[in-house]
C-alpha positions in Angstrom: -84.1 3.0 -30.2 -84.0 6.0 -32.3 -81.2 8.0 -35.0 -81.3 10.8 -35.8 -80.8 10.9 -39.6 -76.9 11.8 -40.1 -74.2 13.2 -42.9 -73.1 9.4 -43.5 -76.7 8.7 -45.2 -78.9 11.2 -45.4 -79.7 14.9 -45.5 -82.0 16.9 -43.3 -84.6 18.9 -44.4 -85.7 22.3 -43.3 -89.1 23.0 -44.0 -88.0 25.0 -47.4 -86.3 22.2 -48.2 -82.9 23.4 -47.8 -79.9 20.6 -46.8 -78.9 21.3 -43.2 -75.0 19.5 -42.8 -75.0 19.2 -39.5 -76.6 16.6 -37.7 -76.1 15.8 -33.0 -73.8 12.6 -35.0 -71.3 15.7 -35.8 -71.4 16.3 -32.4 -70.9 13.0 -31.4 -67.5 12.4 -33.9 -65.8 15.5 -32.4 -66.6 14.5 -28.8 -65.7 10.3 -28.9 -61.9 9.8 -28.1 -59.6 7.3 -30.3 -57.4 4.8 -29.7 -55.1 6.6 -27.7 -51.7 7.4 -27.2 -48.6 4.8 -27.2 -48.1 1.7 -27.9 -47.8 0.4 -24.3 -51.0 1.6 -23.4 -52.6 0.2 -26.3 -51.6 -2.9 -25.9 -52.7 -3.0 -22.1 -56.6 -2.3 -23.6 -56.0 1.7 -22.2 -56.2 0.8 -18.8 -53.4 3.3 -18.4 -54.7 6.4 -16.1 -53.1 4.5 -13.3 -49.8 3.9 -15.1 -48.9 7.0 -17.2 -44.9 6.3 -16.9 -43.5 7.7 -19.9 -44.3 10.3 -22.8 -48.4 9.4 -23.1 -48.9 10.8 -19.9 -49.6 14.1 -21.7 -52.5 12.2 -22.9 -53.5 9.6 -20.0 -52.8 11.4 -17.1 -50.4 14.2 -17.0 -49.6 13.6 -12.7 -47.8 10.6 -14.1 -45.0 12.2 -16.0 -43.9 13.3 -12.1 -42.5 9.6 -12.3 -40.1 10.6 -15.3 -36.6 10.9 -13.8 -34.6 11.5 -17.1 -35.5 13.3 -20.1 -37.3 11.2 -22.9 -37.9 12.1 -27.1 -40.9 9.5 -28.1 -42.9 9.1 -31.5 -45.0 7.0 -33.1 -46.7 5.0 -35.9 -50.1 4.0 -36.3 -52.3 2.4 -38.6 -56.1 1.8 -38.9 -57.8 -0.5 -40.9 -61.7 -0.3 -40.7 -64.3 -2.3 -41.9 -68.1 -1.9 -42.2 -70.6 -5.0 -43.3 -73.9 -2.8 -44.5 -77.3 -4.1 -45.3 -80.1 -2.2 -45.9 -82.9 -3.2 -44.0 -86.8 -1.8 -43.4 -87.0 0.0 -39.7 -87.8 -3.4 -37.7 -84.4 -4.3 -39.1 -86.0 -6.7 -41.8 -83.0 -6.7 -44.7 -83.9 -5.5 -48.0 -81.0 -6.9 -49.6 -77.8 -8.8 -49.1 -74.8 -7.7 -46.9 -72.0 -5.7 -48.6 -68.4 -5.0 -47.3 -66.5 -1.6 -47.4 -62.7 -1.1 -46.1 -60.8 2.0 -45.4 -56.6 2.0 -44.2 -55.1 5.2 -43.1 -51.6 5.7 -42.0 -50.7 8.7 -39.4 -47.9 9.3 -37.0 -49.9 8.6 -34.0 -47.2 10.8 -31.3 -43.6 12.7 -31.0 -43.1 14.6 -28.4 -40.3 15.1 -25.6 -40.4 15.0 -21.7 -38.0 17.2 -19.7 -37.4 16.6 -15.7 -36.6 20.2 -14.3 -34.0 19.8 -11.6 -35.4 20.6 -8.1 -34.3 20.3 -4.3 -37.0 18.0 -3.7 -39.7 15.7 -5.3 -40.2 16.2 -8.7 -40.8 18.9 -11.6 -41.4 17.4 -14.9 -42.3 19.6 -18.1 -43.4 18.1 -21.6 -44.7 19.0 -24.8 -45.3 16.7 -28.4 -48.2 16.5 -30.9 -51.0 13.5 -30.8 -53.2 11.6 -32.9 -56.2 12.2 -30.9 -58.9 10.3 -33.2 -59.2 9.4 -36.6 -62.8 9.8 -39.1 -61.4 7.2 -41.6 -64.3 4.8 -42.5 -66.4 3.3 -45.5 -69.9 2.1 -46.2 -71.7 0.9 -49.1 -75.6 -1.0 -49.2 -77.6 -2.4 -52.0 -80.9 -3.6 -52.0 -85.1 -3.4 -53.0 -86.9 -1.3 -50.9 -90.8 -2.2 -50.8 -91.7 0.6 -48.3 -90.3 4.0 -49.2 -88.3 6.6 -51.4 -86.2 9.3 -50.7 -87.7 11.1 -52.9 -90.8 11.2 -50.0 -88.2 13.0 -47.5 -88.7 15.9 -49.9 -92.3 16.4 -51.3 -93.9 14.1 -49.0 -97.2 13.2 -50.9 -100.4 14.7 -50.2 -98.8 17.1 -47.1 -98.8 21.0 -47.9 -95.9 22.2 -49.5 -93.6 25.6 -48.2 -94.0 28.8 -49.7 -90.0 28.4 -51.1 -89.4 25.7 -53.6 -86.0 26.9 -55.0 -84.0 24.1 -52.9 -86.3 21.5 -52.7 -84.2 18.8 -54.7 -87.5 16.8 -55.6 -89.5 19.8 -56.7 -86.5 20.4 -58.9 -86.0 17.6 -60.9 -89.6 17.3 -61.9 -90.2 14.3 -59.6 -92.9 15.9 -57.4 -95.4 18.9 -58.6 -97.5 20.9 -56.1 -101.1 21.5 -56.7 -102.2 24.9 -57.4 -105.7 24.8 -55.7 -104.9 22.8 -52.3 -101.3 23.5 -52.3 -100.4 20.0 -51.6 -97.4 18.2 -53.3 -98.1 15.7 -55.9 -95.3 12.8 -55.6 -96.3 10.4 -56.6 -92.8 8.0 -56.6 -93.5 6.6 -53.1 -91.5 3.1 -52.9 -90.6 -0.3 -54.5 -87.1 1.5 -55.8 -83.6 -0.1 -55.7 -81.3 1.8 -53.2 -77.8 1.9 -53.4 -75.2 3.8 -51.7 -71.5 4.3 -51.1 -69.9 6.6 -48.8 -66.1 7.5 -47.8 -65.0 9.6 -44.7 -61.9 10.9 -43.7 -60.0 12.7 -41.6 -59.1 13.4 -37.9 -58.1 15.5 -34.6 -54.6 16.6 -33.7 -53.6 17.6 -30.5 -50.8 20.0 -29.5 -50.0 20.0 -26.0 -47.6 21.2 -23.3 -48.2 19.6 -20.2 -46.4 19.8 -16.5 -46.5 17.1 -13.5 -44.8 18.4 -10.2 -45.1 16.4 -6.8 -47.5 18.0 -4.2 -46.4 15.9 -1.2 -44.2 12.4 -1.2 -45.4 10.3 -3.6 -48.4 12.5 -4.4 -48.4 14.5 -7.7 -50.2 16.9 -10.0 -50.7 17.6 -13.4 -51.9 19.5 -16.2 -52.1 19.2 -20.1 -53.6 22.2 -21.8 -54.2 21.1 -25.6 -54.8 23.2 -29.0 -56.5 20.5 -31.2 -57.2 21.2 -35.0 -58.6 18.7 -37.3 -60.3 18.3 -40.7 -63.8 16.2 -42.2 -64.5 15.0 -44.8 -67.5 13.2 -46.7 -68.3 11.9 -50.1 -71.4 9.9 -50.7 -72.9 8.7 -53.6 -76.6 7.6 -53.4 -78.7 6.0 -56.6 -82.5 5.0 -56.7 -83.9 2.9 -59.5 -87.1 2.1 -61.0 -85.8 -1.5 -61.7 -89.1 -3.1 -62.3 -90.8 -0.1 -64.4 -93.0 0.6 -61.7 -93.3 4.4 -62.9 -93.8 4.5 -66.3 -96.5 7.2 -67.2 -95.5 10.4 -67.9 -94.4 13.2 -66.4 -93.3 10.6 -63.6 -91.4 8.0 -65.7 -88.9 7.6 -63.0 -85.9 5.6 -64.0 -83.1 6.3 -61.8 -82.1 9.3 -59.5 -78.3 10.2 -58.3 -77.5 12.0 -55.2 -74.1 13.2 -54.4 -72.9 14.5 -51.3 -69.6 16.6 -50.0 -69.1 18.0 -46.7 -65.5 19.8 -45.9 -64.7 20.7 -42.8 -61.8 22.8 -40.9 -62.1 22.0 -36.7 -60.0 23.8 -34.3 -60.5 24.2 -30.3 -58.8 23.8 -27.2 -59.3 21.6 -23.7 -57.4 20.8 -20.7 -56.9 17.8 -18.1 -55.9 17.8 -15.2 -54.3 14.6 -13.0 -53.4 13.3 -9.9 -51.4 10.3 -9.1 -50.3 8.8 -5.7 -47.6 6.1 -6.1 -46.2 3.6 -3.9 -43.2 2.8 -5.8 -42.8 -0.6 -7.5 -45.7 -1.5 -5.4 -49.3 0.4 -6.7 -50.6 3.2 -8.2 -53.7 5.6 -8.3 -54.4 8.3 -10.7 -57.6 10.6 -11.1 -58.2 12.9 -14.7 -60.7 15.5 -15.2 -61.0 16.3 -19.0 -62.6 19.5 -19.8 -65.2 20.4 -22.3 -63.9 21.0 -25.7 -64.7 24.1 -27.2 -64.2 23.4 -31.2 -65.3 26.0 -33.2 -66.3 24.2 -37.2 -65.9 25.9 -40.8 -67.6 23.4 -43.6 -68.4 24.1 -47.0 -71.2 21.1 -48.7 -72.3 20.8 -52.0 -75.2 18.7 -53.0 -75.6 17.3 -56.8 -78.4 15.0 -58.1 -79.4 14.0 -61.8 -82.8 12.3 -62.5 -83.6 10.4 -65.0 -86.7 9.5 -67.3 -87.8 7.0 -69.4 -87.9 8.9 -72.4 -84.7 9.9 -72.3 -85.1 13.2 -70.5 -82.6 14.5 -67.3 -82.8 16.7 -64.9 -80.2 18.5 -62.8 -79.9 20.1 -59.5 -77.0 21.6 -57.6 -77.0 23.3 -53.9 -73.8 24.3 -52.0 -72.8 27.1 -49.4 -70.7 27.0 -46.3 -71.4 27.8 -42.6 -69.1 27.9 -39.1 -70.5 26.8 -36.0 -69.8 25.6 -32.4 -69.3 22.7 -30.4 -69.0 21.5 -26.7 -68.1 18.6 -25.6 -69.0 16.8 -22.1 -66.5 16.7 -19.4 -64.8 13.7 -18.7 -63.9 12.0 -15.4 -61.3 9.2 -14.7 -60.2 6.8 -12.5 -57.8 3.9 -12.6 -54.8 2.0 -10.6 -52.5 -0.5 -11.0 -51.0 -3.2 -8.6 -47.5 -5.0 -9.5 -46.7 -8.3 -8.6 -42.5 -9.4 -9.0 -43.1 -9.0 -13.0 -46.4 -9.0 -13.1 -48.2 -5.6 -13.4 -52.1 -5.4 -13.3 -54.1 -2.2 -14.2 -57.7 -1.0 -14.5 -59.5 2.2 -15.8 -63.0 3.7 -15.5 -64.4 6.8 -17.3 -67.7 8.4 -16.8 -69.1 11.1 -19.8 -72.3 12.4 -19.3 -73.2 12.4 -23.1 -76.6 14.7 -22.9 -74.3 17.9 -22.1 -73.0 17.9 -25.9 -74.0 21.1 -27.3 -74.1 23.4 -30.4 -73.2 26.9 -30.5 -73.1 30.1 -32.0 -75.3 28.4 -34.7 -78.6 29.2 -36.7 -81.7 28.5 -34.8 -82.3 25.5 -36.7 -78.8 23.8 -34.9 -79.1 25.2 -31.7 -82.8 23.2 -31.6 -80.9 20.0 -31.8 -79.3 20.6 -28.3 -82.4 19.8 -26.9 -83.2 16.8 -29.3 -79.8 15.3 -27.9 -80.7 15.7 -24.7 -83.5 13.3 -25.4 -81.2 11.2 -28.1 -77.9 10.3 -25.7 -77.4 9.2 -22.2 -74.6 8.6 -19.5 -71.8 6.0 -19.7 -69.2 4.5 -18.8 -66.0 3.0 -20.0 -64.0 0.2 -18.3 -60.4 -0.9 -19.3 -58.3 -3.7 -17.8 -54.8 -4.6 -18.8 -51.9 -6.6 -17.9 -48.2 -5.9 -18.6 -45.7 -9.2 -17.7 -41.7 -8.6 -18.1 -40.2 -12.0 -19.1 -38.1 -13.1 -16.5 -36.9 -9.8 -15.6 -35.4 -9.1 -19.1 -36.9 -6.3 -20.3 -39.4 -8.0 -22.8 -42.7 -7.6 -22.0 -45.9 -8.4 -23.1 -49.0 -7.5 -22.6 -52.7 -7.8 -22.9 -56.0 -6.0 -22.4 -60.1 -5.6 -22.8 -62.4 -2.2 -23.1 -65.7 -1.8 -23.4 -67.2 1.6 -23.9 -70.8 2.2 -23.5 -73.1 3.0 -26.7 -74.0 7.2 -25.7 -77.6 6.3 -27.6 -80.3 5.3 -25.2 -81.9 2.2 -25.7 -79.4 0.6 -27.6 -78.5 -3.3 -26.8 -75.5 -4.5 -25.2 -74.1 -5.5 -28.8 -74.2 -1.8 -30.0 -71.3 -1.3 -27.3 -68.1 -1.0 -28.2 -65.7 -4.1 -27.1 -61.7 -3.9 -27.5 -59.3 -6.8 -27.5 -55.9 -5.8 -27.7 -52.1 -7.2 -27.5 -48.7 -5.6 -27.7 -44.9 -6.1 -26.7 -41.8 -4.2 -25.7 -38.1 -4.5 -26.1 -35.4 -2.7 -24.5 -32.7 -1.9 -27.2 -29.0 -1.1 -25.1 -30.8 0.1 -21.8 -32.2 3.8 -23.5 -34.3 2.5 -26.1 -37.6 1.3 -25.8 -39.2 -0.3 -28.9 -43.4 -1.0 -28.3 -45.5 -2.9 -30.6 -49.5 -3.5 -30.3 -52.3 -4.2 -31.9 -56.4 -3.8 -31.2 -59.5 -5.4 -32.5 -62.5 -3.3 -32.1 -66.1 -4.3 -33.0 -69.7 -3.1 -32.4 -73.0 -2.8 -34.2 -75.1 0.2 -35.3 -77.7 1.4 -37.7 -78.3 4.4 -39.6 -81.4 6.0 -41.4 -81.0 6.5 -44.4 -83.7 9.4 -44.6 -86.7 8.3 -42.5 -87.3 5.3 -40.3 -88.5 3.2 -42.9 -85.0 2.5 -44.5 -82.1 2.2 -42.4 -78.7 0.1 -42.9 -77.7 -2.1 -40.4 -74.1 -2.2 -39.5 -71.4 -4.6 -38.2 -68.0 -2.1 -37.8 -64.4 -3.8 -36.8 -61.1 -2.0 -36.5 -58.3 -2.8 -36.4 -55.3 -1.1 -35.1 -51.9 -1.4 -35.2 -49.6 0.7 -33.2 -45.4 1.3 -33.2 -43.7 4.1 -30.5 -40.1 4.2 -29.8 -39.1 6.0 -26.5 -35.7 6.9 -26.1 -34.6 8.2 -22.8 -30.8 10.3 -21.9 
């Protein structure tokens, strides 16, 4: 397996020494879908492509809002409550120290929107439009431990290895922790491991979509849709990293290490625009079929990132160092293809979901040369997957209660990863129909995999195990 070092841990260096903030990871957070839309679909794990009967259509599968016979206003609440176990660990995954919890909650209004059937002689038009919660960026992470092998401080001035002509942003040359040798060249950095590594990080954020979508029936029982989508976001990361010289290993001047601080902030504005396109045949209260084609989103990113670090020394002295600037770049996402149906059964209903995205065609764009060489790096880094959904929706005894069920698994887009690293969604939810136009819909999903990240170089990484867990309100009401 193999990470590329990313904005949650580390920084990567150009060969000045300069912070890059954007790592194929940034790509990757703009490009992974959420939870979804509704709290019906949630509930049945998303297995929903195949269903798509009310307002989240616009989201699932527009050809389904071709089902809609009266107008509908629908809106809803969601919230997320994510937590990350971290432990800092050597690259064979060997911990360095014990596990450490971080939590994040985050409130949004996950959907409002309204659906509008045009009248026509035959079949079915069907217009929409609403705002959705396409994904949130709300997590936390902190790890603590003794790291025998290596220092950050390496990822800099690497010792012994010739250093570049510009020094100016190299954060090691800087704050007196590495030198560079006037007759070879070479950097002298000497502060190469046993150090104490701590770190806490905060993200937030998230994507919004706007949309306007349309469904109209092609031929009996046969329809089409589109959603076109204008989806703006923001990012943004805070993380505190601290090495110690616990054990006065480096006491001999000028490298009387003690302790060095690293703090990082990346701000980020994300707008861009996709489509998806839908088809549905139905055999009323019987089955259904739907097909979705997502398009490529084409986001166009403005961040600004500063980067602060103090050094301490034994005698007292400190050093400071500051770096910060801005920079606007491009991303495309990979297509995204669909598939799913559902049978019902007297008051039973039954639906599955498949989604293929080819995760090698994510790309950077109207970037510096240095970004637009990570296009072929993730080429090499991600792979192809797929996503399968099942879900189950049973209406007590015909009363208009209903609950429901559902499982997802989605793929890890890293090659090489284990089975574990995928992620795995249990879910629950329930409806009630208030007076005949109300619909009230209540779920809730538990999501968990594993990952790792570096935290500069392969020889210090933190092990994760992630959970969320969602909860999710809508209420539909339909005149």
């Amino acid at each position: 397996m193999k990470r590329i070092c990313a904005p949650l841990l580390c920084l990567f260096l150009l060969g000045s020494g300069q912070a890059l903030a954007q790592f194929p990871e940034d790509a990757l957070r703009l490009s992974m879908p959420g939870f979804g839309v509704g709290a019906r679909a949630l509930g049945m794990g998303g297995a929903y492509t195949g269903v798509a009967s009310d307002y989240s259509a616009i989201y699932w599968n527009p050809a389904g809002l071709a089902q809609l016979t009266r107008a509908e206003f629908s809106a809803g609440l969601s919230y997320l409550n994510t937590n990350d176990d971290g432990t800092l660990s050597g690259s064979g995954g060997t911990p360095f120290g014990s596990t450490t919890g971080a939590e994040n909650n985050v409130t949004n209004l996950n959907s409002f929107g309204i659906v509008h059937p045009v009248p026509v002689r035959r079949g079915s038009l069907v217009l929409a439009f609403g705002f959705q919660r396409q994904a949130s960026f709300a997590s936390g992470l902190q790890f603590s431990g003794y790291n025998p092998n290596s220092s950050i401080i390496q990822s800099y001035a690497p010792n012994g290895e010739t250093a570049p002509s510009e020094l100016g942003d190299n954060l090691a040359y800087q704050l007196y922790l590495a030198d560079v040798d006037t007759l070879t060249g070479r950097f002298i950095s000497p502060i190469v491991n046993r150090v104490t590594q701590t770190g806490d990080v905060t993200e937030s954020g998230g994507l919004n979509n706007w949309s306007i979508a349309g469904a109209v029936d092609i031929a009996p029982n046969t329809s089409v849709g589109l959603t076109v989508t204008y989806v703006s976001g923001t990012y943004r990361y805070d993380r505190t990293y601290t090495e110690e010289d616990r054990n006065g290993i480096y006491s001999v001047f000028p490298y009387d290490f003690a302790q060095l601080d690293i703090e990082d902030f990346i701000e980020g504005d994300i707008s861009g625009v996709n489509a998806k396109f839908g088809l549905m045949y139905r055999m009323p209260d019987r089955f259904r079929f739907g097909l979705s084609v997502k398009t490529p989103t084409a986001f166009t990113v403005k961040e600004t990132y500063r980067t602060s670090a103090t050094a301490h020394f034994d005698n007292g002295d400190r050093k400071d160092y500051t770096s910060d600037g801005s920079v606007e770049y491009d991303v495309r996402t990979p297509w995204v293809l669909g598939v799913g149906g559902s049978a019902i059964i007297k008051d039973l209903m039954l639906s599955a979901d498949a989604e293929f995205t080819d995760w090698t065609t994510i790309e950077f764009a109207n970037a510096n040369s240095d970004l637009l060489l990570m296009n072929k790096e993730m080429k090499s880094l991600f792979r192809s997957t797929w996503e399968f959904r099942i879900g189950g929706e049973y209406d007590v005894a015909g009363s208009g209660f209903r609950l429901r069920a559902g499982y997802g698994m989605r793929m890890s887009p890293y090659k090489g990863d284990p089975s574990d690293f995928d992620r795995t969604t249990i879910s629950g939810g329930a409806g009630m129909l208030l007076g005949g136009s109300v619909m009230l819909d209540l779920a809730y999903a538990n999501t968990s995999w594993k990952n790792y990240r570096s935290n500069y170089d392969a020889s210090s990484r933190v092990n994760e195990d992630l959970s969320w867990n969602t909860f999710l309100a809508t209420l539909s009401y339909r005149f």
